[in-house]
DRENDO-1510 file (C-alpha; in Angstrom, 1 decimal, always signed):
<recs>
REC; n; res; u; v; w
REC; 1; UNK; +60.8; +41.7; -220.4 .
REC; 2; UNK; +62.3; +43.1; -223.4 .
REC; 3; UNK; +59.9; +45.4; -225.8 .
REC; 4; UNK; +60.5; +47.2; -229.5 .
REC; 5; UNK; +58.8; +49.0; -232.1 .
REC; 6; UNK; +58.1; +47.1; -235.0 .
REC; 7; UNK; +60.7; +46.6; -238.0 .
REC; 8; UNK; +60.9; +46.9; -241.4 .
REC; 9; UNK; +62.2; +44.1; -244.4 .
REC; 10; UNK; +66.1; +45.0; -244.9 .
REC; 11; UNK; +66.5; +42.9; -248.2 .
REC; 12; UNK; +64.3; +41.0; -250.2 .
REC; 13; UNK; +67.1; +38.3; -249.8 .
REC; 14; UNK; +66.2; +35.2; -247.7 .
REC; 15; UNK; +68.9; +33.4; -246.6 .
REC; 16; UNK; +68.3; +29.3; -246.8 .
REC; 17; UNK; +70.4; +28.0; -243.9 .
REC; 18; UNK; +69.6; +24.4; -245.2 .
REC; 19; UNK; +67.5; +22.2; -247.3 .
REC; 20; UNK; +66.7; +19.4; -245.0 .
REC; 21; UNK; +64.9; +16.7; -247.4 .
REC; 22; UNK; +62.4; +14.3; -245.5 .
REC; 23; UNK; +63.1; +10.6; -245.2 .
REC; 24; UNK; +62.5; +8.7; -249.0 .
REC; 25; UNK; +59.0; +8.0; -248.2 .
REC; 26; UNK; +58.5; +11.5; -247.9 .
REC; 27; UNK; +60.3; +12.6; -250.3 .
REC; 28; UNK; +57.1; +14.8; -252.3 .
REC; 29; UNK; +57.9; +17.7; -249.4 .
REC; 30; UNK; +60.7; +19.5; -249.0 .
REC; 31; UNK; +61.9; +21.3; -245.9 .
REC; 32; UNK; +64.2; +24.7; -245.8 .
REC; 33; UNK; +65.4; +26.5; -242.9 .
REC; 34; UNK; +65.0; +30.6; -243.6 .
REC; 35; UNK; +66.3; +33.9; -241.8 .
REC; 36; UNK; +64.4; +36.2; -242.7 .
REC; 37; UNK; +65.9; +40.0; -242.6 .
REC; 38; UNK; +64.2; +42.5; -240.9 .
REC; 39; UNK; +65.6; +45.7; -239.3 .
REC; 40; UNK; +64.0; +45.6; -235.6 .
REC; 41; UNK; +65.4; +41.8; -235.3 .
REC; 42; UNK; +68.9; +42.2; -237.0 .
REC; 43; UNK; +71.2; +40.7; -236.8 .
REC; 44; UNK; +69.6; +37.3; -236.4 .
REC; 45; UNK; +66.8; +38.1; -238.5 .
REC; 46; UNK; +63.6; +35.7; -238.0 .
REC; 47; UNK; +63.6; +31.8; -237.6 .
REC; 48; UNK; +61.2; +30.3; -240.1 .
REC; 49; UNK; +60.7; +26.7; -242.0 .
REC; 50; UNK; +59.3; +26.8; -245.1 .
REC; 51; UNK; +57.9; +23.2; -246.5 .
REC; 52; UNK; +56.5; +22.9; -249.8 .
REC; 53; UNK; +55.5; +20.1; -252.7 .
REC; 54; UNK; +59.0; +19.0; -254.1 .
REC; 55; UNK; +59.1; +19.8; -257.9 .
REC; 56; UNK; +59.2; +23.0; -259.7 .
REC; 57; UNK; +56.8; +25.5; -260.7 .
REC; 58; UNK; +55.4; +28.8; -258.1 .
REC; 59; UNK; +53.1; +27.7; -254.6 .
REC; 60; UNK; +50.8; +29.7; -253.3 .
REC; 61; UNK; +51.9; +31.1; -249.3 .
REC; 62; UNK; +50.4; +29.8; -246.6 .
REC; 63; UNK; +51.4; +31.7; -243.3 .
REC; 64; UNK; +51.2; +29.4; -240.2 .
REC; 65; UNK; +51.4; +31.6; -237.2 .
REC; 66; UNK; +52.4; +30.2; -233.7 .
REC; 67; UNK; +51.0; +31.2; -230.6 .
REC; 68; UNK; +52.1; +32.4; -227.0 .
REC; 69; UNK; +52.8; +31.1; -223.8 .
REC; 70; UNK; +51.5; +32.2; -220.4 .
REC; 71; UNK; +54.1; +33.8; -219.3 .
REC; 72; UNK; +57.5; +35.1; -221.3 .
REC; 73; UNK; +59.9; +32.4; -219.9 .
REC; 74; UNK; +59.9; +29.6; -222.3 .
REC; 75; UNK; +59.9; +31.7; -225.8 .
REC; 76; UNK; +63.5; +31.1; -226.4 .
REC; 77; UNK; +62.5; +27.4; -226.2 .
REC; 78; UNK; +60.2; +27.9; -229.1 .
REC; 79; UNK; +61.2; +26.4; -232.4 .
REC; 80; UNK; +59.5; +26.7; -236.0 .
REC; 81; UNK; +60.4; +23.4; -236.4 .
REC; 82; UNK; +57.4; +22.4; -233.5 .
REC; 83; UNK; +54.9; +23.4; -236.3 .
REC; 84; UNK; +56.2; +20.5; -239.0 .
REC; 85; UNK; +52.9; +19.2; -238.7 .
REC; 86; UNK; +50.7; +21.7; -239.0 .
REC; 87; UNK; +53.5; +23.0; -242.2 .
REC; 88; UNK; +52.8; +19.5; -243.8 .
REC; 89; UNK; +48.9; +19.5; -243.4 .
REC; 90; UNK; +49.1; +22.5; -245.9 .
REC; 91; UNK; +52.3; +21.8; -248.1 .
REC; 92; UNK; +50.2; +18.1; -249.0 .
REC; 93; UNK; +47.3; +20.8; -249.9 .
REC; 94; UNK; +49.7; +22.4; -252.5 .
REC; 95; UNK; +50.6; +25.3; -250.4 .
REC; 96; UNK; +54.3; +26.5; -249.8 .
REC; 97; UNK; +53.8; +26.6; -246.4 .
REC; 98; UNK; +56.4; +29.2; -243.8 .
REC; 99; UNK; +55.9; +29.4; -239.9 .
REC; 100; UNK; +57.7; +32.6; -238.6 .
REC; 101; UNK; +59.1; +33.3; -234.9 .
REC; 102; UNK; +58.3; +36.2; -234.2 .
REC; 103; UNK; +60.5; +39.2; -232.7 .
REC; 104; UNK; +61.3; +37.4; -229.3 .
REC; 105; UNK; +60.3; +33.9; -229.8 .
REC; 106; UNK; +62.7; +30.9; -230.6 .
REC; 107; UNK; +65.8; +32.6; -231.9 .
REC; 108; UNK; +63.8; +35.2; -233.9 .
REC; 109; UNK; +66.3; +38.5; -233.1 .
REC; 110; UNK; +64.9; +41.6; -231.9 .
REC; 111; UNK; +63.0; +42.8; -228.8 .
REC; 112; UNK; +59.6; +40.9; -228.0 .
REC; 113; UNK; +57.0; +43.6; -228.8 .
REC; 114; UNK; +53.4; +41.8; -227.6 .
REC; 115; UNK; +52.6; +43.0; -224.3 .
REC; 116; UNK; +49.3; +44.0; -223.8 .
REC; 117; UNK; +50.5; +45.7; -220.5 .
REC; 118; UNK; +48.4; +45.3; -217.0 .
REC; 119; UNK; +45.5; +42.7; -216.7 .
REC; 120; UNK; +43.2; +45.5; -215.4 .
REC; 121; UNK; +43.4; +48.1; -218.5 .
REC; 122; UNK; +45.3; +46.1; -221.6 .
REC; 123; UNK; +46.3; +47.6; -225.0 .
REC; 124; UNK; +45.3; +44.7; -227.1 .
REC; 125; UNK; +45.6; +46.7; -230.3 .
REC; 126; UNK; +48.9; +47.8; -230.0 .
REC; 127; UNK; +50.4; +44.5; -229.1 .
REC; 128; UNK; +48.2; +42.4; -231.9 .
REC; 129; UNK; +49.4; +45.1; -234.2 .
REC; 130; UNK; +53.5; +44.5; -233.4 .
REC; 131; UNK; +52.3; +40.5; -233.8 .
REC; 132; UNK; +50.9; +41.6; -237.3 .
REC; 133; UNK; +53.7; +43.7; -238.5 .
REC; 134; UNK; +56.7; +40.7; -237.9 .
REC; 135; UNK; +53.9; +38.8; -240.4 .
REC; 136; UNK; +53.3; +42.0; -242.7 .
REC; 137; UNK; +57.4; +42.1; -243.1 .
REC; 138; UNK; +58.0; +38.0; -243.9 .
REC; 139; UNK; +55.2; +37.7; -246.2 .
REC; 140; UNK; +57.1; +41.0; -248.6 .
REC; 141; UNK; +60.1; +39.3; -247.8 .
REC; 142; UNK; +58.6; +35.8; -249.2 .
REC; 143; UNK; +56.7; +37.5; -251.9 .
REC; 144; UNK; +60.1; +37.9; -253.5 .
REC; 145; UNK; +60.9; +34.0; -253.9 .
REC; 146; UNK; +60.6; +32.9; -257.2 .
REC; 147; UNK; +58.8; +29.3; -255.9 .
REC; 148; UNK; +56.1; +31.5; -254.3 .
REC; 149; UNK; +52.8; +32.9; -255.9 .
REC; 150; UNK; +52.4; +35.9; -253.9 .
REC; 151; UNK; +49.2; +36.5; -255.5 .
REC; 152; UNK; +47.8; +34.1; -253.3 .
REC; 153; UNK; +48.6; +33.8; -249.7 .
REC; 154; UNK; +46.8; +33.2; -246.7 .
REC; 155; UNK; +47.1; +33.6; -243.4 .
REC; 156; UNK; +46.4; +30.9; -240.5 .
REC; 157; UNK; +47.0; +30.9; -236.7 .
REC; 158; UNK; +46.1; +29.8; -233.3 .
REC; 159; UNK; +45.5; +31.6; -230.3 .
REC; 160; UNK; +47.8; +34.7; -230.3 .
REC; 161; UNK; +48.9; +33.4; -234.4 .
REC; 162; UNK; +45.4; +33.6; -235.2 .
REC; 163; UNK; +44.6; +37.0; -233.1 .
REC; 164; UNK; +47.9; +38.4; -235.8 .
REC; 165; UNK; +45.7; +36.4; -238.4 .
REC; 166; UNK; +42.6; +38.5; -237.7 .
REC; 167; UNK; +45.0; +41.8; -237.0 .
REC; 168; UNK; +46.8; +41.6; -240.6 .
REC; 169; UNK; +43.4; +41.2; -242.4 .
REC; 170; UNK; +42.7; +44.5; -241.0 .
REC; 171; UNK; +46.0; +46.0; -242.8 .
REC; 172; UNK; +46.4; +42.8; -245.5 .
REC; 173; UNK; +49.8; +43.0; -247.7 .
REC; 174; UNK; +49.2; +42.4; -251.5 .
REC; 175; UNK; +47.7; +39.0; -252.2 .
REC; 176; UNK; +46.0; +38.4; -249.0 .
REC; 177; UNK; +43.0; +36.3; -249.9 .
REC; 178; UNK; +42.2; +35.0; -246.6 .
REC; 179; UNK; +42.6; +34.3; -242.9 .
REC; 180; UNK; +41.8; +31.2; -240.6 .
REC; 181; UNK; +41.6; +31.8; -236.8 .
REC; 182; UNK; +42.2; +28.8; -234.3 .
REC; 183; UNK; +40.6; +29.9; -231.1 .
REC; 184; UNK; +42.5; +33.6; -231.7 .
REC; 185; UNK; +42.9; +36.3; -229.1 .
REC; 186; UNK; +44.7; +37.4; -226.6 .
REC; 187; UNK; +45.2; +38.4; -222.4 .
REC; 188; UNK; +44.0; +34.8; -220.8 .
REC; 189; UNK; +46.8; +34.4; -217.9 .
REC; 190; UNK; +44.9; +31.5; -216.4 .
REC; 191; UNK; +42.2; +28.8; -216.8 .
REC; 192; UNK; +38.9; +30.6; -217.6 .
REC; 193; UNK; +40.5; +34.2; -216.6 .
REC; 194; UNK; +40.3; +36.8; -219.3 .
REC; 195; UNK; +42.0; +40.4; -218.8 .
REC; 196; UNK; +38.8; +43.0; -219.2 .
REC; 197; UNK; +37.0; +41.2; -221.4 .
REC; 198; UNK; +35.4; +44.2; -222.9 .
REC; 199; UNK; +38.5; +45.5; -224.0 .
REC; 200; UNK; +39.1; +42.5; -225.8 .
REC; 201; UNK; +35.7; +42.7; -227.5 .
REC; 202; UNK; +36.2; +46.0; -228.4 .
REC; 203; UNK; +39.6; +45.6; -230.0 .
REC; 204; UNK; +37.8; +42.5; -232.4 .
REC; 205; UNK; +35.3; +44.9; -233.6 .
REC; 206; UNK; +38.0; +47.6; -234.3 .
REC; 207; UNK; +39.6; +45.3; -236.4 .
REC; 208; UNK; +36.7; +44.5; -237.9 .
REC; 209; UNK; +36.2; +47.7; -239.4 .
REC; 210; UNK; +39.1; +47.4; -241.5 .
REC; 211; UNK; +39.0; +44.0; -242.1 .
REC; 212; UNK; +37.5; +42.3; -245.6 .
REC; 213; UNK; +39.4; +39.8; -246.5 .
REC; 214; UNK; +37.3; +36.2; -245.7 .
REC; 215; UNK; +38.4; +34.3; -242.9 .
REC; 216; UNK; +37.3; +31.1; -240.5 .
REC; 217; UNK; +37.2; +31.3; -237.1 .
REC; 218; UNK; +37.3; +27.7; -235.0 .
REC; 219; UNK; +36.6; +27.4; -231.7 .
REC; 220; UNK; +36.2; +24.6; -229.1 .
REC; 221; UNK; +32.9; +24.1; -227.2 .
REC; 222; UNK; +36.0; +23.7; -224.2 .
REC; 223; UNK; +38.3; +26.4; -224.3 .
REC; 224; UNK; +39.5; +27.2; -221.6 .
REC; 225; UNK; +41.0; +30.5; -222.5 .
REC; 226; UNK; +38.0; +32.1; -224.4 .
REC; 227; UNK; +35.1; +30.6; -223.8 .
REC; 228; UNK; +32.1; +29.9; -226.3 .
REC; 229; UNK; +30.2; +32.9; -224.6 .
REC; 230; UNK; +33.3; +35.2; -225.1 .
REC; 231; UNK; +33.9; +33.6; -228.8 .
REC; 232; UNK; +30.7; +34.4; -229.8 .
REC; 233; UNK; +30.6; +38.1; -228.6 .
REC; 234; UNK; +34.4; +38.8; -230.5 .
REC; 235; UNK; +32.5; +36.7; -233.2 .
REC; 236; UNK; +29.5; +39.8; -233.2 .
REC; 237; UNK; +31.7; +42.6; -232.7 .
REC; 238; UNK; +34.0; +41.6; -235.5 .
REC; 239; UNK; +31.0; +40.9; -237.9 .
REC; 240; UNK; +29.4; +44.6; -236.3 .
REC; 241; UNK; +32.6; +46.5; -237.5 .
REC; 242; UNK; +32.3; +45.0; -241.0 .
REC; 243; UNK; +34.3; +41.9; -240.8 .
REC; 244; UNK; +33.7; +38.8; -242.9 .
REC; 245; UNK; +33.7; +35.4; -241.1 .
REC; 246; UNK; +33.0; +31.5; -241.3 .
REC; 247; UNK; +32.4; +31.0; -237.7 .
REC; 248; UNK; +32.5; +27.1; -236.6 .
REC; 249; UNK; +32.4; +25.9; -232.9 .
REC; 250; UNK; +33.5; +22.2; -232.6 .
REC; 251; UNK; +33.0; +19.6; -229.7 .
REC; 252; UNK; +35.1; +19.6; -227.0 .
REC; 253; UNK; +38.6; +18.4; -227.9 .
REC; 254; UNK; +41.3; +16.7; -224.7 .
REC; 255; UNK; +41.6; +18.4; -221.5 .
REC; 256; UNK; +41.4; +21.7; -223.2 .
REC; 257; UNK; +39.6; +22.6; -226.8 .
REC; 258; UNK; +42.1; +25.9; -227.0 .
REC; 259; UNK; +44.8; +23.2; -228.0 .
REC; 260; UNK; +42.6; +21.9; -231.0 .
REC; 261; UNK; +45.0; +23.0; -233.7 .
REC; 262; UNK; +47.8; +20.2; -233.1 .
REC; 263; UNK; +48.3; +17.1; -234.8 .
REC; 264; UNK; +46.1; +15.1; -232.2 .
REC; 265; UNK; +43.1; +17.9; -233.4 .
REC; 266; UNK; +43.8; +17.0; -237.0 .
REC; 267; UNK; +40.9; +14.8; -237.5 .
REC; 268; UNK; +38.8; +17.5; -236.4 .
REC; 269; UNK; +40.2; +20.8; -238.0 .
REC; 270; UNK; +42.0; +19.9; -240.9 .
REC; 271; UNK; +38.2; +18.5; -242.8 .
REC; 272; UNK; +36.6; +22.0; -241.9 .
REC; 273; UNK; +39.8; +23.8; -243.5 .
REC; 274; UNK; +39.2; +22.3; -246.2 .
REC; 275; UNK; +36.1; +22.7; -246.6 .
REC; 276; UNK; +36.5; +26.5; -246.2 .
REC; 277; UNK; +39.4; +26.7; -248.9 .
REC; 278; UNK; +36.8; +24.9; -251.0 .
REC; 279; UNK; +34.6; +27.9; -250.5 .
REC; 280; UNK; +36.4; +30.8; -251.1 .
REC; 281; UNK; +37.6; +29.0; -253.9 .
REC; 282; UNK; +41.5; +27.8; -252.8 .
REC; 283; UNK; +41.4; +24.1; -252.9 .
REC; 284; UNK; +44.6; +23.9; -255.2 .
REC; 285; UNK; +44.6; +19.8; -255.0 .
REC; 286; UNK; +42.1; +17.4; -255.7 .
REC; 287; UNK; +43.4; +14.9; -253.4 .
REC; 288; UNK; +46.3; +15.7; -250.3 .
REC; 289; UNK; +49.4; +14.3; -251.1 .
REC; 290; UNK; +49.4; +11.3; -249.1 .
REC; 291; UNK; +51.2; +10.9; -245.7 .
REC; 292; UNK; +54.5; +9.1; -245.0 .
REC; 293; UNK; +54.1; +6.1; -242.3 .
REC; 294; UNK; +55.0; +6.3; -239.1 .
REC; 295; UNK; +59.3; +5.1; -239.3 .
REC; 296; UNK; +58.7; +1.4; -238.2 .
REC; 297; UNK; +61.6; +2.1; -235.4 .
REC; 298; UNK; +60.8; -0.7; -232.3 .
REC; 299; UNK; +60.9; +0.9; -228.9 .
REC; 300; UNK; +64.3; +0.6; -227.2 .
REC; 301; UNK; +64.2; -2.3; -224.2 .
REC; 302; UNK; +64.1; -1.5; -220.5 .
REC; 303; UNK; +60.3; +0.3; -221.4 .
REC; 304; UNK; +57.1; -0.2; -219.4 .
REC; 305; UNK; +54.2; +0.5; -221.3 .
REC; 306; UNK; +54.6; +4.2; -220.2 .
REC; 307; UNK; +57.7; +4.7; -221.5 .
REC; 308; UNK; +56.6; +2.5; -224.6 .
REC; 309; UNK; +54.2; +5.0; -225.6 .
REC; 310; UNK; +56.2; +7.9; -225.1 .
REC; 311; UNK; +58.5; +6.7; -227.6 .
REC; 312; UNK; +55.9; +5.8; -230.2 .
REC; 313; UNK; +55.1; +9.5; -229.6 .
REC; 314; UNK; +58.6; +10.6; -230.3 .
REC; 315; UNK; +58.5; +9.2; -233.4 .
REC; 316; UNK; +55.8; +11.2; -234.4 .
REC; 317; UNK; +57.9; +13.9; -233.5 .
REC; 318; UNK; +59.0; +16.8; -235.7 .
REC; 319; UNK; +63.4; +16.5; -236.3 .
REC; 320; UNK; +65.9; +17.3; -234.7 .
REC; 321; UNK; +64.9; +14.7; -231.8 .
REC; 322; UNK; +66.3; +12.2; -229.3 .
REC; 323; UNK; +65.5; +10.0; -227.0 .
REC; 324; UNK; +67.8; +8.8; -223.7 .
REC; 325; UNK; +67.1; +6.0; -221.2 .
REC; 326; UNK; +68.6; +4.9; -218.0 .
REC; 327; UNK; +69.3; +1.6; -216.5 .
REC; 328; UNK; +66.1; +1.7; -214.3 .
REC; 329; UNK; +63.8; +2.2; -217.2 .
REC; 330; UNK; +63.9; +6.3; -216.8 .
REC; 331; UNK; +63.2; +7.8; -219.9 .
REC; 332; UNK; +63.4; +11.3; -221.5 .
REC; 333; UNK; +63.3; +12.8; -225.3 .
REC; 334; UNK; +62.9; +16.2; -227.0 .
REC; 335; UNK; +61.8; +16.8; -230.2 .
REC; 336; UNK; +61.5; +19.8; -232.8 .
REC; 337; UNK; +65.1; +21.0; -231.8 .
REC; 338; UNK; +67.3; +22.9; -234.1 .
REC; 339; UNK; +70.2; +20.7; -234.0 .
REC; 340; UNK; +70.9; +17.0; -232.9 .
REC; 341; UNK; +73.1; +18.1; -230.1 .
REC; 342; UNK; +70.8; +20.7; -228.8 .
REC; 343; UNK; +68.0; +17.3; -228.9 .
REC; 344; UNK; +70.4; +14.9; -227.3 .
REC; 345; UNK; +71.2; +17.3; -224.5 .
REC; 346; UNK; +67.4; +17.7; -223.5 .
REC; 347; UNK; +66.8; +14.7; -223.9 .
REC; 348; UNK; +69.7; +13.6; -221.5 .
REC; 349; UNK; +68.4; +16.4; -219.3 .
REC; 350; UNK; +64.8; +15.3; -219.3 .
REC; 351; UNK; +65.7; +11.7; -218.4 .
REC; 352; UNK; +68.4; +12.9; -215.7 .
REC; 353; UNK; +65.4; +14.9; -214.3 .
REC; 354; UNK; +63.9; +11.6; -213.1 .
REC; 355; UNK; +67.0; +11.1; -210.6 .
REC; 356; UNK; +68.6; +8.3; -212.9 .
REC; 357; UNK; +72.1; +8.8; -213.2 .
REC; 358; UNK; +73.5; +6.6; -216.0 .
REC; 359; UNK; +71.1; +7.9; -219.0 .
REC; 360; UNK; +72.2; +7.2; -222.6 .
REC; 361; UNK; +70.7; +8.0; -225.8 .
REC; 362; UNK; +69.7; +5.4; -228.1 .
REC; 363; UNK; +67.9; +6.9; -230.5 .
REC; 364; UNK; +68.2; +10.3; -232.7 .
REC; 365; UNK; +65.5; +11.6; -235.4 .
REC; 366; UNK; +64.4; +8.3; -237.0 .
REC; 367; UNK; +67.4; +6.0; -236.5 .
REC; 368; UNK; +68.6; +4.0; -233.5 .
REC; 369; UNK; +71.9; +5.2; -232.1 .
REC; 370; UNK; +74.2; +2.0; -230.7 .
REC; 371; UNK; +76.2; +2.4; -226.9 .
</recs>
């Protein structure tokens, strides 16, 4: 496990790897691929994907903050580009709207810095607070861009992105006007296991003592990291310390409500967002820009109906993506890669992981691909 101190901005440069422009239906967004500099994860900087309402003129900054896994294995797997959705749900709101990998995730550079340490006596604070600071350094380095309005930014998360949501209102850069929390916190390493609790409790309420800015906390009524009665408690010790909180608890959601904020959850999060930015007085659009369709791509043959709706979910899949099948109807796609190789090779590799041998790809982002 690798750990670091936290970094500070090196330039107010960022550095636009690409403008990606969405398909012509969707051509009101635009897409751009960022590195942003900072000292602690030099020289790669940090991954980010900034999308935004295409035209001229200065966006407010909405901050989109991804979450953990159980477990460090997987975080070089992590791509910005798996919160497209999410990105889009706020750029149609008017918002120029950045995820960042943080130190450690994706191919962020630098040391990952969130360990809380052992399950039996965790340092919550200190790890939140390294979380916070990779967020602290993009949004100064984003406050430089002439398409941003730095005087308005916000901060949103889920899970360990909205724990750094609730940390960096407790030390809010310039123009910080709110925070929203999707089932934030930290130290669950299993289903309905919470590391000390109490420590957890006690590190919301320090953060409430610092924290003013208004935020929204959402929770699922079947989380099955931090329960309602656990919500509820962070909920009181953050309000105790001083913080200031929307607090909404929302039906149960799939197999587990600690997954609500996804594009399957939209239905049910995106109405009570809004209804918050309405509040605090942020609703920068009448109406949401309207939503491309779904591309009209037909599955490939050779499908059953499982692999038929598999595909119909890879279209809804953020780019780069691909999808491979075999001769025996084996099937396997990736989506939300950084480049079309790297989604053709999972996707061979997830269909070759089904014991089929002769795998192909036929399809690749939105277009089919011919033998």
């Amino acid at each position: 496990m690798k750990t670091a101190t936290h970094g500070l901005v090196l330039s107010a440069v960022l550095v636009g790897l690409a403008f990606l422009i969405a398909p012509a239906e969707a051509q009101d967004l635009v897409r751009e691929d960022l590195r942003i500099p900072v000292e602690a994860a030099a020289p790669q900087g940090l991954e980010a994907l900034l999308v935004k309402p295409a035209g001229p003129g200065r966006r407010p900054l909405a901050l989109i903050n991804h979450a953990a896994t159980r477990g460090t294995e997987d975080l070089s797997q992590l791509t910005a580009r798996q919160m497209l959705p999410e990105l889009e749900v706020f750029a149609r709101r008017g918002w120029a709207a950045v995820t960042v990998m943080r130190r450690g995730y994706g191919s962020s550079g630098g040391m990952w810095a969130e360990s809380y340490g052992p399950c039996t006596s965790p340092d919550y604070l200190s790890s939140i607070s390294e979380a916070a600071a990779d967020l602290r350094a993009a949004v100064a380095a984003l406050s430089t861009r002439p398409d941003i309005d730095a005087s308005r930014i916000i901060s949103v998360g889920a899970s360990s992105g909205g724990f750094a949501t609730v940390a960096l209102t407790a030390d809010p850069p310039p123009g910080l006007v709110a925070g929203i929390s999707f089932a934030g916190a930290r130290g669950s390493p299993s289903s309905d296991h919470v590391c000390n609790p109490d420590a957890l409790v006690a590190t919301f309420k320090s953060l409430g003592e610092r924290s003013r800015v208004p935020m929204l906390w959402v929770f699922a009524e079947n989380d099955h990291f931090f329960s309602p009665a656990l919500a509820e408690r962070m909920r009181q010790a953050f309000v105790a310390g001083g913080g200031n909180v929307t607090f909404v608890e929302t039906p149960a959601f799939g197999d587990d409500g600690h997954f609500l904020f996804s594009p399957a959850g939209m239905p049910i999060w995106a109405p009570i967002v809004d209804r918050f930015l309405e509040k605090v007085d942020l609703k920068l659009l009448a109406n949401p820009l309207p939503s491309p369709p779904v591309p009209a791509l037909p599955p490939p043959p050779g499908l059953d109906a499982q692999g038929v709706q598999a595909f119909r979910q890879y279209l809804e899949g953020a780019p780069h993506k691909a999808f491979a099948i075999a001769s025996d109807g084996s099937f396997g796609w990736r989506t939300a890669r950084r480049t079309e190789q790297e989604a053709r090779r999972n996707a061979m590799d997830n269909c070759g992981n089904n014991g089929a041998t002769d795998c192909r790809v036929v399809a690749v982002d939105d277009a089919r691909v011919e033998r």
